[in-house]
N, C-alpha and C positions, 0 to 999 in steps of 0.2 A: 560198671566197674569190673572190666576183666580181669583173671586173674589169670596172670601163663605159667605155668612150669616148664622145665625145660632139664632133661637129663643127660647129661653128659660123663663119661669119662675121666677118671681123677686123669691130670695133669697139665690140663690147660692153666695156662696163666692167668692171673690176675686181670689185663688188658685184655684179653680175649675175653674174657667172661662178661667183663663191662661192656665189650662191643657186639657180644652178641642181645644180652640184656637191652640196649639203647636201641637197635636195631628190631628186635623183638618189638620192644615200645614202640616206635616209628608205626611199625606195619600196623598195629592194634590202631591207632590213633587214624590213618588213612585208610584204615578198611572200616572200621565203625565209626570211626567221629568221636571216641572217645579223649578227653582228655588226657596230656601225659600224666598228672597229678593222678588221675585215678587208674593207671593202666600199675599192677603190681608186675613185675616177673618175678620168679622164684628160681634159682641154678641148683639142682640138686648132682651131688658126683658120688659115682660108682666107684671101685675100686674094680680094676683092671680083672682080678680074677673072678670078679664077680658080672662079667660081662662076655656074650659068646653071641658070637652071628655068623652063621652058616655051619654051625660044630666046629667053629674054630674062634677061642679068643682074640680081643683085639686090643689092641692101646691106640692110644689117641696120635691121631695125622698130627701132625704139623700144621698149623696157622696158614693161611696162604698168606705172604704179602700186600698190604691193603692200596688198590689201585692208586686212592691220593699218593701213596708213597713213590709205588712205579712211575706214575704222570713226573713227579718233584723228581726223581733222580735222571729220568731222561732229560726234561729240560734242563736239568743242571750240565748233563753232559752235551748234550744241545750248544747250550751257551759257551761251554769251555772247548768247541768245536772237537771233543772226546767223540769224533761220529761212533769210532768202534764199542763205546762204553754204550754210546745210545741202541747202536743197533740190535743191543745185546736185550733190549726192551721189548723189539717188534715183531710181528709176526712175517712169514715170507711173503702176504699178500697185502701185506701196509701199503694202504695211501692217504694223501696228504692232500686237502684242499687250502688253498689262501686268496686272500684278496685277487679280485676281479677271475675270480675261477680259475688260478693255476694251480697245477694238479703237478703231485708227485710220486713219485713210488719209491724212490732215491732218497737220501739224504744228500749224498754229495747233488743232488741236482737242484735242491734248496738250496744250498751256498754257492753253487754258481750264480743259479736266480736272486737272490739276495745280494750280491756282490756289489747290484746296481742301485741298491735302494737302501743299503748303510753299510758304513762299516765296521760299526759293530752294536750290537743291542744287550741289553736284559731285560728280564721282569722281575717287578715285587708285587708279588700277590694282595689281594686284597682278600681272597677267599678262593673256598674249592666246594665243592657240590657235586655229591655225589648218589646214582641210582643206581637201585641193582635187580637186573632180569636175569635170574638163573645164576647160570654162569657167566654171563655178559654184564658189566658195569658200566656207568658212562658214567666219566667225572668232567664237570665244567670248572676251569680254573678261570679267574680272573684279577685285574687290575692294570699295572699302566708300565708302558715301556721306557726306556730309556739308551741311550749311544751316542752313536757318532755317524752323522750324517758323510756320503761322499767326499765334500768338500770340506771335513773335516770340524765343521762345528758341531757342537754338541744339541743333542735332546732330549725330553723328561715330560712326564705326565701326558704319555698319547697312552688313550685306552685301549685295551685289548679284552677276547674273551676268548678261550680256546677251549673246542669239545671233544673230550678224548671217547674213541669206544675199546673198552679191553674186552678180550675175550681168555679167564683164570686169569692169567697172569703176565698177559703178552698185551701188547698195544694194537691193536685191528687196524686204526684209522684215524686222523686230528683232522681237523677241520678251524679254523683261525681266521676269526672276523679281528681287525682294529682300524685305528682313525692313520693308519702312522704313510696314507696316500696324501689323506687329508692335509696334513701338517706339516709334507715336503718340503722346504724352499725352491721358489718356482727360480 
């Protein structure tokens, strides 16, 4: 039955506190095998003036952005061919794998290559999954796509899974297995 404390900073939100809390739990439960029912965290918060590192006071950073969210607002900008809202997500050394190993570093070089195999798509998630090394996260998103095939008829329920790697707050790399080869009309 661990019990964690954890000291923080008055100013963090409410959300942040729960996520650091839930993620505290996580590690305790895969690093011992403890249960979550018996992992306690405890948040205890300082007051700003009663806090100093390096002879200098601090207040509390900023939250970073939580990768699930980065992933959900590139693909949205993704899908609403917003390249430049997307780009605004990636690092300069972003690439992109897809079916049958085509490789990208572009975006515009994905909607060319895509140009042949619909005409237009989305996703509705089914879920996200997410791990974190450091400063490096990897979130797997999935569930099933939907559009409009070239010749103009429609599609729905081809599976998809996409594995993003962030590095803080930047997108590194996606990688994107689905059926949507499979499910062409020949």
């Amino acid at each position: 039955m661990p019990l964690i404390e954890c000291t923080l900073i008055k100013g963090y939100d409410s959300d942040v506190r729960q996520r650091l809390a839930e993620r505290v739990t996580d590690a305790a439960c895969s690093s011992i095998g403890a249960a979550a029912d018996f992992v306690t965290v405890t948040i205890s918060e300082v007051d700003s003036d009663n806090y100093m590192r390096g002879r200098t006071k601090r207040v509390p950073a900023s939250a970073p952005r939580q990768a699930e969210d980065i992933v959900r607002n590139f693909l949205a900008s993704l899908e609403a061919r917003d390249l430049e809202a997307a780009k605004s997500h990636l690092s300069e050394n972003f690439t992109m794998t897809f079916p049958g190993d085509a490789k990208f570093a572009a975006l515009e070089e994905l909607v060319a290559w895509s140009g042949s195999r619909y005409q237009s798509i989305s996703k509705t998630f089914d879920g996200f999954d997410t791990a974190f090394h450091g400063t490096r996260s990897t979130v797997f998103c999935f569930g099933t796509l939907s559009g409009t095939w070239p010749d103009g008829s429609a599609f729905s329920g081809i599976r998809f899974i996409d594995r993003f790697e962030l590095e803080g707050e930047t997108i590194i790399s996606q990688m994107v297995w689905n059926d949507l080869a499979e499910m062409r009309p020949s």
